[in-house]
C-alpha positions as CSV (number, residue, x, y, z in Angstrom):
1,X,0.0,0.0,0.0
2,X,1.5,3.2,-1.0
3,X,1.7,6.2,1.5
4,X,0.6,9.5,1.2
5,X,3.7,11.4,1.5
6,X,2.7,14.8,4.0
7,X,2.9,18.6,4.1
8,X,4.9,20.2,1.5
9,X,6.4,17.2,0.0
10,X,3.0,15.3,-0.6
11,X,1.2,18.7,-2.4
12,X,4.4,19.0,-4.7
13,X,4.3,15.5,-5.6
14,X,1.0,15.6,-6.2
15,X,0.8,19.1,-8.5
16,X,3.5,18.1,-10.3
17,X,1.8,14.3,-11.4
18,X,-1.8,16.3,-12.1
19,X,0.0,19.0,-14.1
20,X,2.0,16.5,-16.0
21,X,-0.7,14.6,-16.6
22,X,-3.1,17.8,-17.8
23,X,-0.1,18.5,-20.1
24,X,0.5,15.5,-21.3
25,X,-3.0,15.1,-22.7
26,X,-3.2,18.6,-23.8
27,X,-0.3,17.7,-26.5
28,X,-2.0,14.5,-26.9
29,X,-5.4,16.8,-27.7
30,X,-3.5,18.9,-30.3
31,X,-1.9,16.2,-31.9
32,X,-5.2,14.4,-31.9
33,X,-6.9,17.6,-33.6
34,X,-4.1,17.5,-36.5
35,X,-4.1,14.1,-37.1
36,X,-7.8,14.2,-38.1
37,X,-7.5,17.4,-39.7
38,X,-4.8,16.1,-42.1
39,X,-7.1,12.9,-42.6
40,X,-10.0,14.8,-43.4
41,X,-9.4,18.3,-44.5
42,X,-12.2,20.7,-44.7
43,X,-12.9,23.7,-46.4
44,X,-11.4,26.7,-45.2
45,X,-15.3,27.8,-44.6
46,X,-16.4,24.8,-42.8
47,X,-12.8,23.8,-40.5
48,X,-13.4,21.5,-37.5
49,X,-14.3,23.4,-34.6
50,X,-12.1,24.2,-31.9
51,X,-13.7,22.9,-29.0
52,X,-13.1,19.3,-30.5
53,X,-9.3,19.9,-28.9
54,X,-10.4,20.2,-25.7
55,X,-12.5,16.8,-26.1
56,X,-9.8,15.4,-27.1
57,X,-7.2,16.2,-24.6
58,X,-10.2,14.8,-21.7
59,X,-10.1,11.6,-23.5
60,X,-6.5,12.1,-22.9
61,X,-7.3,12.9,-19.7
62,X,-9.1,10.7,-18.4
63,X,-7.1,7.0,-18.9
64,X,-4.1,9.1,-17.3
65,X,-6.1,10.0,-14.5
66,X,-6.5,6.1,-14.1
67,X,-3.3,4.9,-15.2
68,X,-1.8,7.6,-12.3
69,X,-4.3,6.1,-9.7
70,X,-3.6,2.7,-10.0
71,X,0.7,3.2,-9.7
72,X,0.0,6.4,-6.9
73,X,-3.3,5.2,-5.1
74,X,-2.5,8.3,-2.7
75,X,-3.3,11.2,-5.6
76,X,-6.9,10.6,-5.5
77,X,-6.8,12.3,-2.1
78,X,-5.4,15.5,-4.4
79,X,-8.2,15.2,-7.3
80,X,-10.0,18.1,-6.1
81,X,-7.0,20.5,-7.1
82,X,-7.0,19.2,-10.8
83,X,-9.5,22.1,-12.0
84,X,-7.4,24.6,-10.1
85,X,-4.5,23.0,-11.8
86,X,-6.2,23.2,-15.2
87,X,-7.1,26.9,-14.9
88,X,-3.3,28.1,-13.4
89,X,-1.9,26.2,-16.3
90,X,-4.4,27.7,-19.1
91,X,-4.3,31.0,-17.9
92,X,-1.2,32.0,-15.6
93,X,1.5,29.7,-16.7
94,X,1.1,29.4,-20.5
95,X,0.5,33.3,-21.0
96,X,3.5,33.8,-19.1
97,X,5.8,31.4,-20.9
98,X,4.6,33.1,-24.1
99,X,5.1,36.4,-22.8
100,X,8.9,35.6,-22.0
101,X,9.0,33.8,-25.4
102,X,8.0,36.8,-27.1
103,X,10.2,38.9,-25.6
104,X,12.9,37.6,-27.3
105,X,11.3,37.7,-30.5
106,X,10.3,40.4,-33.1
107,X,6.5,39.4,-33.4
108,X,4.2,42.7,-33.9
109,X,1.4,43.1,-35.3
110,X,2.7,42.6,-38.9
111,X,4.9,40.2,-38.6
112,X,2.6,37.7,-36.7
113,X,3.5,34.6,-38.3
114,X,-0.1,34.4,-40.1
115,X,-0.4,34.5,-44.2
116,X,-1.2,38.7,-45.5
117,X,-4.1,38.3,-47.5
118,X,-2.9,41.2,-49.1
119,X,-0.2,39.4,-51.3
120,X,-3.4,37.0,-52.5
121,X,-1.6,36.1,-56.1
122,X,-2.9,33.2,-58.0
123,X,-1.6,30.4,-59.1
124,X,-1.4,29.5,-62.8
125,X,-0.1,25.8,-62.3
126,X,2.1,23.8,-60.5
127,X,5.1,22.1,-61.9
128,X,6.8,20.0,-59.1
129,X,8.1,22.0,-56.8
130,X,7.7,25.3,-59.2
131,X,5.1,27.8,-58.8
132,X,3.4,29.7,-61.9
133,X,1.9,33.0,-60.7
134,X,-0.5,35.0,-62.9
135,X,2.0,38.0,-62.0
136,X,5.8,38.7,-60.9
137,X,6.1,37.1,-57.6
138,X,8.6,39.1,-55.5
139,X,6.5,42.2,-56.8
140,X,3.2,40.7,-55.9
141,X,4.1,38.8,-52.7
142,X,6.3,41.5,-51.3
143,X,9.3,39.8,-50.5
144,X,11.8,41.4,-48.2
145,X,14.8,38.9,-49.1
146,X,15.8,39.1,-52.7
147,X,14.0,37.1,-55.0
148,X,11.5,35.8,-52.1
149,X,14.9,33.5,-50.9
150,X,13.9,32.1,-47.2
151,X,10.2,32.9,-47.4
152,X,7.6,31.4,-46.1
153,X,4.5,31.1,-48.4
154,X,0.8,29.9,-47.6
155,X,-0.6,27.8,-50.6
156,X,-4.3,27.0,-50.7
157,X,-6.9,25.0,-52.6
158,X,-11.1,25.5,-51.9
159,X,-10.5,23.0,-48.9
160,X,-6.7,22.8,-48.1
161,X,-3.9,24.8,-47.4
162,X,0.3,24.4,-47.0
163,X,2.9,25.8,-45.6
164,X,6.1,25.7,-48.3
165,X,9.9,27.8,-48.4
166,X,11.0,29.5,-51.5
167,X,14.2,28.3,-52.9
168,X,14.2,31.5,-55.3
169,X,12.3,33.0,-57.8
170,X,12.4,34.4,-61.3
171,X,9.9,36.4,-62.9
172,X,6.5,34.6,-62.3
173,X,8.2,31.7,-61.5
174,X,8.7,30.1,-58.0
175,X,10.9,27.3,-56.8
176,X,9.9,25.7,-53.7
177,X,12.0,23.4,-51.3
178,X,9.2,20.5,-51.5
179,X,6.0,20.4,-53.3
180,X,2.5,20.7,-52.0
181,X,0.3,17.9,-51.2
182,X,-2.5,18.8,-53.4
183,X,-3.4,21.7,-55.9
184,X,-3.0,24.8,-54.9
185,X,-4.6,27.8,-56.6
186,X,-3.6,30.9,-54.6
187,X,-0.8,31.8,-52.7
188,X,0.2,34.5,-50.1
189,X,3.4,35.6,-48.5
190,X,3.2,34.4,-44.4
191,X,4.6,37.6,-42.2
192,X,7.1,35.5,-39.9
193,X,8.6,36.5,-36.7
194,X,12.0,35.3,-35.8
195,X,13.9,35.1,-32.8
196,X,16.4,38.0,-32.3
197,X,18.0,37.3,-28.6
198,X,18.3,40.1,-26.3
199,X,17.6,43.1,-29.0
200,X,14.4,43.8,-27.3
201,X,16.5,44.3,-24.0
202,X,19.5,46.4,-25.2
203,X,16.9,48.3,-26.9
204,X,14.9,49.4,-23.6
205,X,18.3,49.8,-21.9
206,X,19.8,51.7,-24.4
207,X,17.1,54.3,-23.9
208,X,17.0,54.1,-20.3
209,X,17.8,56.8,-19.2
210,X,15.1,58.8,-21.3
211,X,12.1,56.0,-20.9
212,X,13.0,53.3,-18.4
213,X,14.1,55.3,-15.4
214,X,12.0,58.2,-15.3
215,X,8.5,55.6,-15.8
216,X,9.9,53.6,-13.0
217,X,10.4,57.0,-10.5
218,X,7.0,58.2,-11.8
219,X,5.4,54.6,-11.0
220,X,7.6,54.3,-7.7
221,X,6.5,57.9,-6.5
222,X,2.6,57.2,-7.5
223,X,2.4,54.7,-5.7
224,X,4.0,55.1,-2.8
225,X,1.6,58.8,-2.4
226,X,-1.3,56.9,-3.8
227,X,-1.1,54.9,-0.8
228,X,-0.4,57.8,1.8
229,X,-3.1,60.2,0.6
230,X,-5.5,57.4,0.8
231,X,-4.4,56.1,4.0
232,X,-3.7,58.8,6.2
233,X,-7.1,60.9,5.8
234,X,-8.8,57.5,6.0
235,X,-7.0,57.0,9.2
236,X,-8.3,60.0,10.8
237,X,-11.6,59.5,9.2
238,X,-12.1,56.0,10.7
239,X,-10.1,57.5,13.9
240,X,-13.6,59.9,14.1
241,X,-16.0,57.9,13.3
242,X,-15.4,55.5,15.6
243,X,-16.7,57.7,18.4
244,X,-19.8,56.1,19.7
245,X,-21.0,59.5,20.8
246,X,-20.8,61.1,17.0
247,X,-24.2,62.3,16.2
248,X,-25.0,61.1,12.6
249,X,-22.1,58.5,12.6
250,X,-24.2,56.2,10.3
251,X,-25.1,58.7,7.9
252,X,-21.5,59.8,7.5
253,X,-20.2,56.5,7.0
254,X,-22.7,55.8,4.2
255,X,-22.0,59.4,2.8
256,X,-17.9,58.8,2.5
257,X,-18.2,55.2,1.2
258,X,-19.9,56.0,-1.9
259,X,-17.2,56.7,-3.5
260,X,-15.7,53.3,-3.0
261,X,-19.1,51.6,-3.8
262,X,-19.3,53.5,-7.1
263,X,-17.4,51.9,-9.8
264,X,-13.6,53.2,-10.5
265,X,-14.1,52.9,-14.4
266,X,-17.1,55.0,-14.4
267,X,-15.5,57.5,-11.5
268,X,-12.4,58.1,-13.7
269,X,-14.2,59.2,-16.6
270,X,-16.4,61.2,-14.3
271,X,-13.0,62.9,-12.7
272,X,-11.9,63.6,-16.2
273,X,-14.8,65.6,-17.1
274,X,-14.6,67.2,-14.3
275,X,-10.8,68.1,-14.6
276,X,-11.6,69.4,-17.8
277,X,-9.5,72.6,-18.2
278,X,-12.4,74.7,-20.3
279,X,-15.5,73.0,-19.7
280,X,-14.3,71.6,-16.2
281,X,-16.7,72.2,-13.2
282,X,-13.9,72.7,-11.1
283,X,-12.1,75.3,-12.7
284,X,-15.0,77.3,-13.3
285,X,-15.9,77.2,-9.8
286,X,-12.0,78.2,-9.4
287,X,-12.9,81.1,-12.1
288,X,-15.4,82.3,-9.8
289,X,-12.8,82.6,-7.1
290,X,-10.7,84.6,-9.3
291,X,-8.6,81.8,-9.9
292,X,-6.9,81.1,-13.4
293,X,-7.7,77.7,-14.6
294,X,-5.8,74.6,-14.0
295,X,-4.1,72.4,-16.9
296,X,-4.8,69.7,-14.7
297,X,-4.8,67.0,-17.3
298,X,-2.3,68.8,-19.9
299,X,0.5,70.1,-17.9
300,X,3.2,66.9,-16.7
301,X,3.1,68.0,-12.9
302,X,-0.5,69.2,-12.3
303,X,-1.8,65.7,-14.5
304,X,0.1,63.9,-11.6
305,X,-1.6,65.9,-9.3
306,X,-4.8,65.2,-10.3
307,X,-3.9,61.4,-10.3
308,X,-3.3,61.5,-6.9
309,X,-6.3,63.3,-6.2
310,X,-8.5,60.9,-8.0
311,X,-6.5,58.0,-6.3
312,X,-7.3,59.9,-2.6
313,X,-10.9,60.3,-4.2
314,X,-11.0,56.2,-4.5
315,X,-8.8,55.2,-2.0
316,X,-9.9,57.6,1.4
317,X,-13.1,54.9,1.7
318,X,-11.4,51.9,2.1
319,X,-8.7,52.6,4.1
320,X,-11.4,54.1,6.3
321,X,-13.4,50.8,6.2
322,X,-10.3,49.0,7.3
323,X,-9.7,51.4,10.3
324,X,-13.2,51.0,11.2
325,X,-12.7,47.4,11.2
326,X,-9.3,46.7,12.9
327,X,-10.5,49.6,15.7
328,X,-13.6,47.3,16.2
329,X,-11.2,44.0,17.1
330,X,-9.5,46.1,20.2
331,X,-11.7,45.3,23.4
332,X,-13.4,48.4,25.3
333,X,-11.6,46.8,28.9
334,X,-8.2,48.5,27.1
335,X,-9.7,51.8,27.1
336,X,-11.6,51.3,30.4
337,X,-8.5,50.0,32.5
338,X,-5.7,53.6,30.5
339,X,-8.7,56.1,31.9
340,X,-8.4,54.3,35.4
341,X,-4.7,54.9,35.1
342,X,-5.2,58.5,34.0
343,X,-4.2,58.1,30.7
344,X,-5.7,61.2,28.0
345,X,-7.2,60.6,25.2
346,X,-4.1,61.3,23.6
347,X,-1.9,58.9,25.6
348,X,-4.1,56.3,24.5
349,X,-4.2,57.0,20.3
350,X,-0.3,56.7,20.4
351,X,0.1,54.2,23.1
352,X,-2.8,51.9,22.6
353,X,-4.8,52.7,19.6
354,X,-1.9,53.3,16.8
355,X,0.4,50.4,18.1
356,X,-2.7,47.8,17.8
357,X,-3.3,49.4,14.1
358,X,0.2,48.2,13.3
359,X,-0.2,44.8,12.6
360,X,-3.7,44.5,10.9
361,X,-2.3,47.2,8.7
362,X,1.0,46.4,7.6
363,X,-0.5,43.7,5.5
364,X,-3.3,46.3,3.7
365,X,-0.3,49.0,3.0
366,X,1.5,46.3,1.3
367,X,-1.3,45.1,-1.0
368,X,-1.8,48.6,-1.4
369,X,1.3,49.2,-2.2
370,X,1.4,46.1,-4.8
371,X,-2.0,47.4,-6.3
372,X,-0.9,51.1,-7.0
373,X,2.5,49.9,-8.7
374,X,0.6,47.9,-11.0
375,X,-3.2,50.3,-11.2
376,X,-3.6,50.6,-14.7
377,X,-6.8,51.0,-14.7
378,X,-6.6,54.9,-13.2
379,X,-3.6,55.8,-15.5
380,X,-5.4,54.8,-18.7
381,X,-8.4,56.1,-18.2
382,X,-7.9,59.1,-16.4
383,X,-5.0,60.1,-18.5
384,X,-4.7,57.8,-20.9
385,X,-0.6,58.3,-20.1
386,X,-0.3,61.9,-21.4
387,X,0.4,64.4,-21.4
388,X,3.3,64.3,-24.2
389,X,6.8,64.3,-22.5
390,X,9.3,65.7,-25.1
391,X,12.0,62.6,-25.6
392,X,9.8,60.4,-25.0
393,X,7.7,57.9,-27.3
394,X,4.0,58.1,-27.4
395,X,4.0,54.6,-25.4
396,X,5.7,56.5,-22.7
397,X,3.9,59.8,-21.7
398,X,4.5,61.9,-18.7
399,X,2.4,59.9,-16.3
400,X,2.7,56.6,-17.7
401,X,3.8,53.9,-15.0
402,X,5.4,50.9,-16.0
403,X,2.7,48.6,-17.2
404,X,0.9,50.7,-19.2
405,X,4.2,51.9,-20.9
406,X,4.1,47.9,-21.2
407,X,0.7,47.6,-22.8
408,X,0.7,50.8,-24.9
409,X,3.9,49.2,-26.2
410,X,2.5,46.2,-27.5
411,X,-1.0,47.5,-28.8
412,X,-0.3,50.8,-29.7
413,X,3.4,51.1,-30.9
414,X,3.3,53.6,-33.6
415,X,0.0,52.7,-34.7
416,X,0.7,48.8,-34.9
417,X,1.7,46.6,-32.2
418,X,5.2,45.6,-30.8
419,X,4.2,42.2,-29.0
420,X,8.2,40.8,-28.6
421,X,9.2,44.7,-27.2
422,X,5.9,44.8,-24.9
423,X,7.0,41.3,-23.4
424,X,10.4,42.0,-22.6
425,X,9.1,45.2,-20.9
426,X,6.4,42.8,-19.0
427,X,9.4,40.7,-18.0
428,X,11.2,43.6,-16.7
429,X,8.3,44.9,-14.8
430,X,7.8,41.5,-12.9
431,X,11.6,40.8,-12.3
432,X,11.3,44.6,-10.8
433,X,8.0,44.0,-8.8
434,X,9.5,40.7,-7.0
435,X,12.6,43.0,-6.2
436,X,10.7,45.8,-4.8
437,X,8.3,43.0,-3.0
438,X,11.3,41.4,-1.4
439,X,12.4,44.3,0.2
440,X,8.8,45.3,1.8
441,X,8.8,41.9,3.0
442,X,12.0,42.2,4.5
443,X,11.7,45.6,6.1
444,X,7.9,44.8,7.3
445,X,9.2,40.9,8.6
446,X,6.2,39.6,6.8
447,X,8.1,36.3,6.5
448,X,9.4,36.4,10.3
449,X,8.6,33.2,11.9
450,X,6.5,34.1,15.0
451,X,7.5,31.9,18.0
């Protein structure tokens, strides 16, 4: 009888058989999908659908899931995690393997490895492994290498289609490495990506000290404030509130929370109305107070501003919430037994109150903290990244923060899309999170054994 092996030891053992297994199906799945697809090929209109790959990887599945319970009786115990398992692999892992793997390539959105249906050009016949084309081909395919050498072409028939290399080619005439397995009628140049090593890297690095460094102060600084100016009032706020003899304390509660209740999407676009340097209705109110009107959203420092005023806007609630909650854990008998001992109400914020916040806190600022680095969301809607910073690409505006310098970079790079140079940013960005994680963690002791 086989033993379940315990704590750490067992779970790893046990992940790593279910994940094997869940991969090793999933290749059987594709595999499973080609084979039936080369055995009966459809019509480009009518192809097999795509769920039939994930039918086939369960009947992978599920004799492995057998086979695995007969040699290891102990991993039925661990069945329950295999959905879990499914979804981390699908969804974390594999985007995050392709994200590194792009980052050393030069995919885009051009060169994305699929056929250009522009450089449609048909086929006169087929001679062997020689193309006719109704037309010159390195005119009508739009070779980059001269005469097509090295390319990659995409034949296809009503109901098939091939991937063949170009040898050369001469006029309208193509020669191919191998021929076709059937007739093909039209063909169309594929735009490939190709692995280029670290060019992605010595390319961010090279313009560091115009991009990569002042992004990463920017992001460093926002979040940092984003959490202060969210904390501290909401500190003081929850500090007040608390006060059983508040008149009104439920109302005011309700009042300050509906901020945090309201969506952020919808308040950022409401902010950025607001904000609006003409038509704004807080510089007009300012105009009435014989103020001059703000650029908030088009001059580089006051757009930060108003980024960490949105941010104190969304985050003042919650941190509110949380003092309201942590202050509700410490027992009344504290309180009671400091006023016996003549201790002010003062005395007993700093030396009671505060100290008892500590802990219950220390997690919250760190998630905080983790949140903000990475808060997209207000940056791209509020600002959008902007305004324009002179030296600086259009991917990498005066208040953009690191990942949305990252996204703008692979969906909106001069119009196109730069996946490989968006991943190796992505890859940067995590490498930098763990390091800047690792020292909270150090300087908090959130990984201090408590004995």
């Amino acid at each position: 009888m086989h033993r379940t092996p315990e704590g750490a030891r067992g779970f790893l053992i046990a992940v790593s058989l279910l994940g094997g297994a869940v991969l090793i199906a999933a290749l059987g799945g594709v595999l499973a999908f080609g084979a039936l697809q080369g055995a009966f090929p459809r019509s480009l209109d009518n192809a097999y659908p795509g769920y039939l790959l994930l039918l086939f990887s369960v009947l992978f599945l599920a004799p492995l899931l057998i086979l695995a319970a007969r040699l290891f009786p102990f991993i039925t115990d661990w069945y329950y995690l295999l959905p879990a398992i499914v979804f981390l692999l699908a969804f974390t892992v594999y985007p995050i393997f392709l994200t590194i793997y792009f980052g050393f390539t030069d995919y885009t959105g051009i060169k994305s490895g699929k056929a250009d249906r522009s450089t449609e050009t048909q086929i006169v016949r087929l001679e062997g492994t020689q193309l006719v084309l109704a037309s010159d081909a390195a005119a009508a395919l739009r070779c980059e290498a001269q005469n097509c050498a090295g390319e990659r072409l995409e034949v296809t028939s009503e109901t098939e289609r091939a991937t063949v290399r170009v040898v050369s080619s001469s006029g309208p005439e193509v020669e191919l490495e191998s021929a076709p397995p059937f007739t093909p009628k039209f063909v169309y140049r594929i735009n490939t990506f190709k692995y280029i090593g670290f060019k992605n890297y010595m390319g961010i690095f090279a313009s560091a000290s115009s991009i990569l460094w002042p992004v990463f102060l920017w992001n460093v600084i926002f979040a940092i404030f984003a959490v202060l100016v969210g904390a501290l009032p909401g500190l003081v706020l929850g500090l007040l509130l608390n006060n059983k003899d508040l008149k009104f304390r439920g109302f005011y509660r309700t009042a300050l929370i509906i901020s945090w209740a309201m969506p952020a999407v919808i308040s950022a676009q409401i902010w950025q109305a607001m904000l609006n340097v003409q038509f704004g209705p807080i510089n007009r109110f300012l105009g009435l107070l014989g103020s001059y009107p703000i650029p908030w959203l088009i001059d580089q420092e006051w757009a930060k501003v108003a980024i960490l005023l949105v941010s104190m806007w969304l985050g003042v609630p919650y941190w509110m919430t949380a003092t309201l909650g942590a202050l509700s854990t410490i027992p009344d008998d504290v309180y009671e037994a400091a006023k016996i001992d003549g201790a002010s109400p003062r005395q007993m914020l700093l030396s009671i109150t505060l100290p008892l916040l500590r802990q219950p806190f220390t997690p919250l600022i760190l998630g905080s903290l983790a949140f903000n680095f990475n808060n997209f969301g207000l940056i791209y809607l509020l600002t959008g990244g902007g305004p324009a910073a002179a030296g600086r690409p259009s991917t990498a505006q005066a208040t953009d923060i690191l990942i949305s310098w990252a996204y703008k970079t692979a969906f909106q790079w001069d119009g196109g899309q730069a996946y490989g140079l968006g991943g190796a940013i992505s890859v940067i960005i995590f490498f930098i999170t763990v390091f800047i994680s690792l020292i909270n963690f150090r300087v908090t002791g959130a990984f201090r054994e408590v004995r």
